[in-house]
C-alpha positions in Angstrom: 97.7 52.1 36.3 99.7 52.3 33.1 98.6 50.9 29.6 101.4 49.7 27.8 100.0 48.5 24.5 101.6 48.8 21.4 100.3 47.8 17.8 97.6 49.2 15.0 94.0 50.0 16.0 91.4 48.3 13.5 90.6 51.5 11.7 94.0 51.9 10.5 94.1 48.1 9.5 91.0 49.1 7.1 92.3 52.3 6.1 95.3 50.2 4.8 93.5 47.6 3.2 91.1 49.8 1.8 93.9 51.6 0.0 95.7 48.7 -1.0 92.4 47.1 -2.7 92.2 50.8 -4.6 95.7 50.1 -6.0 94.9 46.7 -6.9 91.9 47.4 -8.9 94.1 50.2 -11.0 96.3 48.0 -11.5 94.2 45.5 -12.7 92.5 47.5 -15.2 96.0 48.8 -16.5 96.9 45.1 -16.8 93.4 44.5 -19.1 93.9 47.3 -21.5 98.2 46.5 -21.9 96.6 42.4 -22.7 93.8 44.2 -25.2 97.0 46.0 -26.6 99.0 43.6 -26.7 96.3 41.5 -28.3 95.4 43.2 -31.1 98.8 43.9 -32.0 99.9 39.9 -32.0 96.2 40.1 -33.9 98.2 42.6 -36.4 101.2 41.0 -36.4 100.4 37.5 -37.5 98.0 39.0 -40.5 101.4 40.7 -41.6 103.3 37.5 -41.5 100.7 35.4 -43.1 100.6 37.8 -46.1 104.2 38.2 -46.7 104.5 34.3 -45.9 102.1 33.5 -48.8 103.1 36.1 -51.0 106.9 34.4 -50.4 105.7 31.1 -50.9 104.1 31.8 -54.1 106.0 34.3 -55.8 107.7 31.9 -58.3 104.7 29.7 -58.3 105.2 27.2 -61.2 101.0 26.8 -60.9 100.6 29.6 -63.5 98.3 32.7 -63.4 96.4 30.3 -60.7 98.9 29.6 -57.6 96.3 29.9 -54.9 94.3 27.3 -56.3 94.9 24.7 -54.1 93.0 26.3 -51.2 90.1 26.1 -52.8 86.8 28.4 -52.2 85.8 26.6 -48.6 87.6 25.6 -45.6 89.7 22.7 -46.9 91.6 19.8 -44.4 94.1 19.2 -47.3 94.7 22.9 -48.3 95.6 23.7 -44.8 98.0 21.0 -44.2 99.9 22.2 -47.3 99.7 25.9 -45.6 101.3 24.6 -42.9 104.3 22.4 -44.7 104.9 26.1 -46.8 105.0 27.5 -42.9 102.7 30.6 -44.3 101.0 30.9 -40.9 103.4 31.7 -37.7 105.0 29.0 -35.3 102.6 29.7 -32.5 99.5 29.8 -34.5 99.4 26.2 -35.3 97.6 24.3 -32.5 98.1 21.1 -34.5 100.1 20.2 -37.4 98.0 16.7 -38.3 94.5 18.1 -38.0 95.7 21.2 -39.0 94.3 23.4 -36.6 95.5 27.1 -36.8 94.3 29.9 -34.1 94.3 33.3 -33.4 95.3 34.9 -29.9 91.6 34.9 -29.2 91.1 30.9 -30.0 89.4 31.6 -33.2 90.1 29.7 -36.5 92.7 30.8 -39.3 92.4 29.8 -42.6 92.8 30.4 -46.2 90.6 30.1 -49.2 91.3 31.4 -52.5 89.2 33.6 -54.8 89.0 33.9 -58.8 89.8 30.4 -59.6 92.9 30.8 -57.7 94.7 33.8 -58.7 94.0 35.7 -55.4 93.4 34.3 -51.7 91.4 35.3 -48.6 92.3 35.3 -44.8 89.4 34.5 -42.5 89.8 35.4 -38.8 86.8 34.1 -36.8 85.8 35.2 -33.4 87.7 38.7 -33.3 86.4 41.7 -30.6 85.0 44.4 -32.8 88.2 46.8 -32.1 90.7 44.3 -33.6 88.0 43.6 -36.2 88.1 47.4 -37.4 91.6 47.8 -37.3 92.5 44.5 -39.2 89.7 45.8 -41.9 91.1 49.1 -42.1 95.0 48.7 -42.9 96.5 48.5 -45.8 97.4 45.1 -46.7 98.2 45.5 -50.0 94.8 44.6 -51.7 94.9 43.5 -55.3 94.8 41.3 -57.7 98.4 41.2 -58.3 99.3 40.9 -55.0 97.5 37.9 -54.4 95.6 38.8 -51.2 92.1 39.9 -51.9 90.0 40.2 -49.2 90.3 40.2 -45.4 87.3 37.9 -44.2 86.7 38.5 -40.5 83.9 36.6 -38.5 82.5 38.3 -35.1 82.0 36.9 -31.8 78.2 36.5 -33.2 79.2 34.3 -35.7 77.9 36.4 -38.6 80.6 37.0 -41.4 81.6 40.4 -41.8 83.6 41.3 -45.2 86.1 44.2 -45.2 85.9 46.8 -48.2 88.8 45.5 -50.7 89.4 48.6 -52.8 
């Protein structure tokens, strides 16, 4: 008697699963480090933009030797709302415009206080990986006092504040 069967055996059913689960999981991982990329350089990106936004805002500043004054030295409701009307953070950073509620591509908060009785400013980050922490503290923003932005003020997933070196 003849056996006319056609079709795959089990084994190479498995073999071809088993390879095609290897390829996902390389892919996968490739797709986790391009997001961590991509990440911290939206992280970058908006720190750029917030400088030259407030930097722009303020540079004819009829407030005197003290424009960044109205931020005062804490997290301020009023202060950000005024942020927000100047536009110095980006579009997609403001969650909401009333509360004001401005976030970082990792869900942590953005806001500005100022230093100095108001002749410089600060940007606090909260709730950055380490990574994007170091490379945020180690660039070259443009620290002084006459260009306004003092410090960069980043807080870690632990919740303890961690202050960059400004000079």
């Amino acid at each position: 008697m003849k056996n006319n069967q056609h079709g795959r055996s089990m084994i190479e059913m498995l073999g071809v699963l088993a390879i095609v689960g290897v390829l996902s999981v390389l892919g996968l991982a490739g797709y986790q480090k391009a997001m961590a990329k991509y990440k911290m350089n939206k992280t970058v990106d908006q720190m750029a933009q917030i400088v030259n936004n407030m930097r722009t805002a303020f540079i004819n500043s009829s407030s005197g030797p003290y424009p960044y004054a109205i931020f005062g030295t804490e997290r301020n409701a009023d202060a950000m709302r005024k942020a927000v009307a100047l536009r110095v953070f980006p579009d997609e950073m403001v969650q909401d415009k009333a509360e004001p509620v401005v976030r970082n591509v990792y869900k942590g908060d953005v806001y500005i206080i100022s230093e100095d009785q108001g002749q410089t400013f600060e940007v606090v980050f909260e709730d950055l990986p380490k990574q994007v922490s170091i490379t945020l503290g180690t660039m070259d923003w443009g620290l002084s006092d006459t260009s306004g932005l003092q410090e960069v003020l980043i807080n870690n997933d632990s919740e303890e504040e961690q202050q960059t070196p400004t000079e």
